[in-house]
C-alpha positions in Angstrom: -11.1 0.0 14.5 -7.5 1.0 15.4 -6.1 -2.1 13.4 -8.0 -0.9 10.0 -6.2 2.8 10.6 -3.1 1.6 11.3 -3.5 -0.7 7.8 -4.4 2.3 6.1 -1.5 4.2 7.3 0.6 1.5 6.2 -0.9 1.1 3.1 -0.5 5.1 2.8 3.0 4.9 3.3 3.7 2.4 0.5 4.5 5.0 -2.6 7.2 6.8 -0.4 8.8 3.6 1.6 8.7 1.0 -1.7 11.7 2.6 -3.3 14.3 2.0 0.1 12.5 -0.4 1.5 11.6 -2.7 -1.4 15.5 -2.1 -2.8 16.9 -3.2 0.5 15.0 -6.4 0.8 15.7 -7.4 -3.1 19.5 -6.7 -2.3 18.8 -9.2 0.4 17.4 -11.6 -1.7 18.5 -11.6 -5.0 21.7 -13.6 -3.7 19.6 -16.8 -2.7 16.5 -16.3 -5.3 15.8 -14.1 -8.9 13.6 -11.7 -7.8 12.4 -9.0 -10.4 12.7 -5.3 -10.2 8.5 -4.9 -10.7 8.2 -7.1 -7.0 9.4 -4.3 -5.4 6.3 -2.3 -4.9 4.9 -6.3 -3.4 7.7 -6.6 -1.0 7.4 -3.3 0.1 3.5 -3.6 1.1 4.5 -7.1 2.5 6.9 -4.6 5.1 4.6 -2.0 6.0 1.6 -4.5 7.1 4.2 -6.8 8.7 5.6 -3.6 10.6 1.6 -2.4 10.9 0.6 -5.9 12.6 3.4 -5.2 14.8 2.1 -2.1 16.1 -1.3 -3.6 16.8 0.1 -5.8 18.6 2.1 -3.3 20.8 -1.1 -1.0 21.3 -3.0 -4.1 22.3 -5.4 -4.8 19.0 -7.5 -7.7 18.0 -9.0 -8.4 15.0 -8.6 -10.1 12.0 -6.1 -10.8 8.5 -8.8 -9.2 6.5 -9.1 -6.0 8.2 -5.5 -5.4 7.7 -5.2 -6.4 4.5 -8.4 -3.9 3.6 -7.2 -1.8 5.6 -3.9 -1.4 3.9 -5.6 -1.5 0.3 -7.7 1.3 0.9 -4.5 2.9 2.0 -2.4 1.9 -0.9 -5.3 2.7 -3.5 -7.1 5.4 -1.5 -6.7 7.9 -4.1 -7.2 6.0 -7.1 -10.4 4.8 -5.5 -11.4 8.3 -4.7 -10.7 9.4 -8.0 -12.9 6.5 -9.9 -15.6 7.6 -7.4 -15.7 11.5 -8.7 -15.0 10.4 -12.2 -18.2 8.5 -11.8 -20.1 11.3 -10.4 -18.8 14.1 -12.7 -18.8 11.8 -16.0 -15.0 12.1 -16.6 -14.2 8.3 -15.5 -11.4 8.1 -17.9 -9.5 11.2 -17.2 -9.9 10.8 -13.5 -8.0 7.4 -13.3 -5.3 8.4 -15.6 -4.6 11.3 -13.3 -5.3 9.2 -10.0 -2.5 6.5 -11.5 -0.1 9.3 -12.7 0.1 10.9 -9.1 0.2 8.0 -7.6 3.4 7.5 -9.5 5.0 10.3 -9.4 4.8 9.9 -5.1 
């Protein structure tokens, strides 16, 4: 259980840590290999469940690949989720994702 809350926290952190983060590592990178401005937000999830299995590993977790990788996609599109969810209740599908995507963005 603590490995899918760390995963969410990591993939909760993604809109604020993709622009230094995902920056740095292309600044690495872009010298041995093209790598495109829209694989930031990628490299930057690759980070935070790299430095997220990390952590588990310091606090003594077990478990397994997927449970991370849920984990941090429920993190990373918690809100977007959330937002289909009551669109679906309330009947307003279409403007509840638009304004799930745009404050997701603007993070």
């Amino acid at each position: 259980m603590i490995n899918f809350i760390i995963a969410i926290a990591a993939g909760a952190s993604i809109p604020y840590i993709q622009n230094f983060v995902g920056e740095h590592i292309i600044n690495r990178l872009t010298p041995h290999m093209p790598v495109g401005e829209g694989e930031k937000h990628t490299l930057a999830f690759i980070a935070a469940l790299i430095v997220a299995s990390l952590v588990i590993a310091a606090v003594g977790g077990s478990g397994s690949a997927f449970g991370l990788i849920f984990g941090g996609l429920i993190g990373l599109f918690g809100m977007r989720i959330i937002a289909i969810v009551r669109g679906l209740i309330y009947g307003k599908k279409k403007d509840a994702v638009e304004e799930a995507v745009e404050s997701s963005d603007d993070s």
